[in-house]
Each structure stands twice: as structure tokens, then as C-alpha cells.
C-alpha positions in Angstrom: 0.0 0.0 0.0 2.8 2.4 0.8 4.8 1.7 -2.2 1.2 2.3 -4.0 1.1 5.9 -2.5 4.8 6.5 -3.3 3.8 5.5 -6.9 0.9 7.9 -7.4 2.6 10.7 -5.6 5.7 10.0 -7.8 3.9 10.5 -10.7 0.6 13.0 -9.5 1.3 14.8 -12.6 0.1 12.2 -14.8 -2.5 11.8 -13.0 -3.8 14.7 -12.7 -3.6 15.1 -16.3 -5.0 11.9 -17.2 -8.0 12.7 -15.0 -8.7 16.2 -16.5 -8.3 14.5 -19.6 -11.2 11.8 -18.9 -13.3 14.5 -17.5 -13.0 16.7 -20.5 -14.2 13.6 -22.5 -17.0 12.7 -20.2 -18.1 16.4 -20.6 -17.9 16.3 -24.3 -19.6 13.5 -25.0 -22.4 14.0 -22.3 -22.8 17.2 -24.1 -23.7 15.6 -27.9 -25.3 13.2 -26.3 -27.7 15.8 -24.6 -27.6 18.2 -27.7 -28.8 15.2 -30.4 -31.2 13.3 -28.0 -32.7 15.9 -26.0 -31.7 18.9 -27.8 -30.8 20.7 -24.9 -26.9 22.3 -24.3 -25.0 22.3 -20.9 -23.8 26.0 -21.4 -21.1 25.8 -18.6 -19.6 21.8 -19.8 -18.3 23.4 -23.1 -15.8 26.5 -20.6 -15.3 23.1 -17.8 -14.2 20.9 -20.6 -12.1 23.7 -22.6 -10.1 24.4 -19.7 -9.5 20.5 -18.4 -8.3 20.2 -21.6 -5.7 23.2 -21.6 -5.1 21.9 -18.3 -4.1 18.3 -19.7 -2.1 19.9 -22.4 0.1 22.0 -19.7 0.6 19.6 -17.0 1.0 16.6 -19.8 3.6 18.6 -21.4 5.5 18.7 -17.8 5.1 15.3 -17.6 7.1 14.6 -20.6 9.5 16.3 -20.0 10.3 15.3 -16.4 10.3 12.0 -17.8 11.7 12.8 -21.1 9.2 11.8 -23.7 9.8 14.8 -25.9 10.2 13.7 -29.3 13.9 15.0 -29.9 16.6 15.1 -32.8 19.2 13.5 -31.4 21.0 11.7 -34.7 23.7 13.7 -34.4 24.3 13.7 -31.0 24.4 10.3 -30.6 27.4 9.9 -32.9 29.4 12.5 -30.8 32.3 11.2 -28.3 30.4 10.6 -24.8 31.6 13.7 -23.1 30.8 16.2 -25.6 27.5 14.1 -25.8 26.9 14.8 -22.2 27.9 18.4 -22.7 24.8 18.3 -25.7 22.5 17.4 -23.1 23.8 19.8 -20.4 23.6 22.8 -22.4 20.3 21.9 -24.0 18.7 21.5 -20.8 19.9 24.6 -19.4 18.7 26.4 -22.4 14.9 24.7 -21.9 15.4 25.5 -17.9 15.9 29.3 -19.1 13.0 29.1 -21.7 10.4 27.8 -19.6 12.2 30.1 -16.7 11.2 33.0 -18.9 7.9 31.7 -20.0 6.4 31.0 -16.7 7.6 35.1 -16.1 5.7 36.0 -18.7 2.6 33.4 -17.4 2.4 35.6 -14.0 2.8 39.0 -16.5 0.1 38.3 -18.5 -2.3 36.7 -15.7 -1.9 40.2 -13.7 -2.8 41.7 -17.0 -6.3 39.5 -17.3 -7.4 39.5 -13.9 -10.7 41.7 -14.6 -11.7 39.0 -17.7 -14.3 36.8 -16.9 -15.4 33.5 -18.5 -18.4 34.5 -20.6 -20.8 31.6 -19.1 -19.5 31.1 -16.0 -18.8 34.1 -15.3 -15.0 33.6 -13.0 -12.1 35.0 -13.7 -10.4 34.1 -17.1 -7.2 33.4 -14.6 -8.3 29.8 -13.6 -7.7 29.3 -17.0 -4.7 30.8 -17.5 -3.2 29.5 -14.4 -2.5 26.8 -16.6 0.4 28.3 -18.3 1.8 29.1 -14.9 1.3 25.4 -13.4 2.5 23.9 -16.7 6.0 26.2 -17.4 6.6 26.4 -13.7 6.7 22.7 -13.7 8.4 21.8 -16.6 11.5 24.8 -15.0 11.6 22.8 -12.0 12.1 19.5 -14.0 14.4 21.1 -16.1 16.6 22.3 -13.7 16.6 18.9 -12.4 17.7 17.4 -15.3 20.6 19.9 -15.4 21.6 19.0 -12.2 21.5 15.5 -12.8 23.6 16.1 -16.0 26.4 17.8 -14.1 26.0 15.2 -11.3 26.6 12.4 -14.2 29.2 14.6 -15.9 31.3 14.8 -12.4 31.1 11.0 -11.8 34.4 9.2 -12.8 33.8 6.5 -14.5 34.2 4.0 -13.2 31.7 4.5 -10.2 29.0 4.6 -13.9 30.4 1.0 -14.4 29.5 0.3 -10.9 26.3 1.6 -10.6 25.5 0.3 -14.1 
């Protein structure tokens, strides 16, 4: 049971994106379903469902990342010697790390600058949604900064301790 709760906790970002994700389905479909049987519309399931699903995009995307499922180029990095390889990797995830660093910046910029919007149905601020943005690229900075410090934590191993713990 422990090693259960490690396991979800571990992982609570898939989770959480795979749930938002079945609810934005479950929304969607209850909605056609009502329009074409009974011809009547949820007005608020089609604003939920929208922003589960930006939701799932944003904290899927960290996901991937932190467990890096990103489709990459990496043909010519493979064929370099390993430590320049390893120096690829360092330097492309400090570059992400400063990218979504920025982005996340420009996340709390632009929620300050939408806090009187409101959801047109709804009627809350616009911010839940765009919280998103902040959750996602705040995640994904944190994961990528953990990647570059377990690339310089690799890089300063000798090698023989990799054998080892190989």
C-alpha cells in the first residue's frame, strides 16, 4: 500500500492530467449526447471541458518532460564522443530551464494583466484558465533544472563509479 502511494505521488502529474483529460471527455460526449437526443446544451460543460483540456495539455507537457518523452533530434548527438554528448544534453537543458524560466515570467505577466476578464458563461475570472500556463511552465522549469543537475551530477562522476552503478 505504501509503495502504492509512493507510486501515485511519484507520478501526481500524470495523474492529474489523465484525469482532467477523462473528464474533459466525459463532458464532451455527455454534451452531444444531450444536444442530439434531448436537444438541450449544458452551457457551462463546453468553458469546464475547454479548460480541463488546456489543463491536460500543460501539465501533460510537464510530464514529458520530467520524464523525457519529448520527441527529440538526437542523430547527431548520438554519434558524438560521450563527453561532448553529455555536454549536448547539459547545455540543451539549461537552455529549456531558461525558456520555460522565462515563460512562466511572462505566465504571471500576462495573468496580472487579465485579472478583470471573466469566463463569458461562467462568469469567473479568465485566470483559472490561464493559471495553466503558470502550473505547466513552472513545472516543466523545476524539472528542467533537475535534469541539469543530474547532468552535471553524471558529468562529475568518474567512471568507473558509472560502471558500478551500471
Amino acid at each position: 500500500m505504501k509503495q502504492r502511494g509512493m507510486h501515485i505521488l511519484k507520478n501526481l502529474d500524470a495523474y492529474i492530467a489523465g484525469t482532467l483529460f477523462a473528464v474533459t471527455m466525459t463532458l464532451v460526449i455527455m454534451n452531444v449526447f444531450t444536444r442530439y437526443i434531448f436537444n438541450f446544451v449544458i452551457a457551462w460543460s463546453e468553458e469546464v471541458a475547454t479548460s480541463c483540456f488546456v489543463y491536460t495539455v500543460f501539465i501533460g507537457a510537464a510530464w514529458c518532460l520530467r520524464t523525457r518523452q519529448h520527441v527529440g533530434v538526437d542523430l547527431l548527438v548520438d554519434r558524438l564522443p560521450g563527453k561532448a554528448r553529455e555536454v549536448v544534453h547539459l547545455l540543451t537543458d539549461i537552455v529549456i530551464f531558461a525558456l520555460n524560466a522565462y515563460i512562466t515570467y511572462l505566465a504571471v505577466l500576462f495573468m496580472r494583466s487579465s485579472k478583470a476578464k471573466t469566463m463569458p458563461i461562467m462568469k469567473i475570472s479568465v485566470n483559472y484558465l490561464y493559471a495553466a500556463l503558470l502550473i505547466g511552465f513552472g513545472l516543466m522549469a523545476v524539472y528542467s533544472l533537475v535534469h541539469c543537475i543530474e547532468d552535471v551530477v553524471r558529468m562529475a562522476r568518474p567512471k568507473e563509479q558509472e560502471v558500478q552503478a551500471g
